[in-house]
PLY file of the C-alpha trace (Angstrom):
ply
format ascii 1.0
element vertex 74
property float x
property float y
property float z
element edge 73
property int vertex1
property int vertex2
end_header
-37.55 20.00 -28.16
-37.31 16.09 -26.83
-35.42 15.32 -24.18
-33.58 12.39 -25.77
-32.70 13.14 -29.23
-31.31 10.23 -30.92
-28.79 12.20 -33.64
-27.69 14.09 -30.54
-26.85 11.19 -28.54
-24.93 8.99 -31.62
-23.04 12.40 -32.14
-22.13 12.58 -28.63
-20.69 8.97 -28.64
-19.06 9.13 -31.63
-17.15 11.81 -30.08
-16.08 10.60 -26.90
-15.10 7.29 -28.98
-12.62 9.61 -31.41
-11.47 11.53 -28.27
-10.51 8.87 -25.90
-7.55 10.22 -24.40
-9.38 13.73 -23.80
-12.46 11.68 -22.53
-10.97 9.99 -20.39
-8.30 12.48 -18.32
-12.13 14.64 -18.43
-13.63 12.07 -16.22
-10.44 11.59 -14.27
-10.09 15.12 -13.59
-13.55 15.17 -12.45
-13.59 12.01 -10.54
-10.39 13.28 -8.55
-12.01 16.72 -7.98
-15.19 15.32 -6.59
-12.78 13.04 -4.46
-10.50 15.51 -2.83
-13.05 17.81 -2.37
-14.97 14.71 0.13
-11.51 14.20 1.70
-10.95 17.45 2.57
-14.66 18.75 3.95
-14.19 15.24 6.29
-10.50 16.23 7.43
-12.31 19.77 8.34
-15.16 18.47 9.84
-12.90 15.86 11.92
-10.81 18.48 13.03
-13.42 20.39 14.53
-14.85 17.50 16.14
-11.41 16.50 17.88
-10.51 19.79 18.66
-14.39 20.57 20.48
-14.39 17.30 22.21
-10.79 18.07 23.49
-12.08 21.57 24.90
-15.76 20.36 25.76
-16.24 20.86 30.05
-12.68 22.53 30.54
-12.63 25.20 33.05
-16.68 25.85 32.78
-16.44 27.73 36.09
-12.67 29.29 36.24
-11.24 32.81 35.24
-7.90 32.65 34.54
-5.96 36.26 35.89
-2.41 37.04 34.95
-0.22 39.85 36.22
2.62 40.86 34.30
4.94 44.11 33.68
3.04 46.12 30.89
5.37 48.70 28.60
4.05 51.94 29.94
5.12 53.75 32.83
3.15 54.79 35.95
0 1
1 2
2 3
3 4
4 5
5 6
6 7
7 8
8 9
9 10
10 11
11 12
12 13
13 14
14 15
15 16
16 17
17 18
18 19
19 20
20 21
21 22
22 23
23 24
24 25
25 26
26 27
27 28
28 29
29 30
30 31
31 32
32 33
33 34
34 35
35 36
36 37
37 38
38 39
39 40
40 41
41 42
42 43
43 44
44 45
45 46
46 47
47 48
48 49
49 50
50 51
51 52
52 53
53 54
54 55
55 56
56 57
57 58
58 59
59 60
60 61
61 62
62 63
63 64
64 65
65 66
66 67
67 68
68 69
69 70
70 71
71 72
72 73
């Protein structure tokens, strides 16, 4: 089997030229998909970059102790 087949490739273009519409909203969906899905791993990873440089050195050497009024009874 070759790798590029002529036939195959005329019949492929011939399609996409009857099915413009269809060929077209295809590569848009995929485009957009492919898009949001770079948008949205960089919001994540800039998240977690703000929120680690906001923490990063804060109370290295502290414990924090809080004494409250628990529900049971002595």
């Amino acid at each position: 089997m070759r790798f590029f087949d002529l036939d195959r490739f005329q019949e492929i273009l011939i399609t996409i030229n009857r099915n413009r519409t269809r060929s077209f909203l295809t590569c848009f969906g995929v485009f957009w998909g492919v898009f949001m899905l770079i948008i949205m791993l960089g919001a994540g990873q800039a998240l977690n970059n703000g929120i680690l440089k906001n923490i990063d050195g804060f109370a290295t050497n502290t414990c924090f102790i809080q004494s409250d009024k628990t529900s049971k009874q002595k």
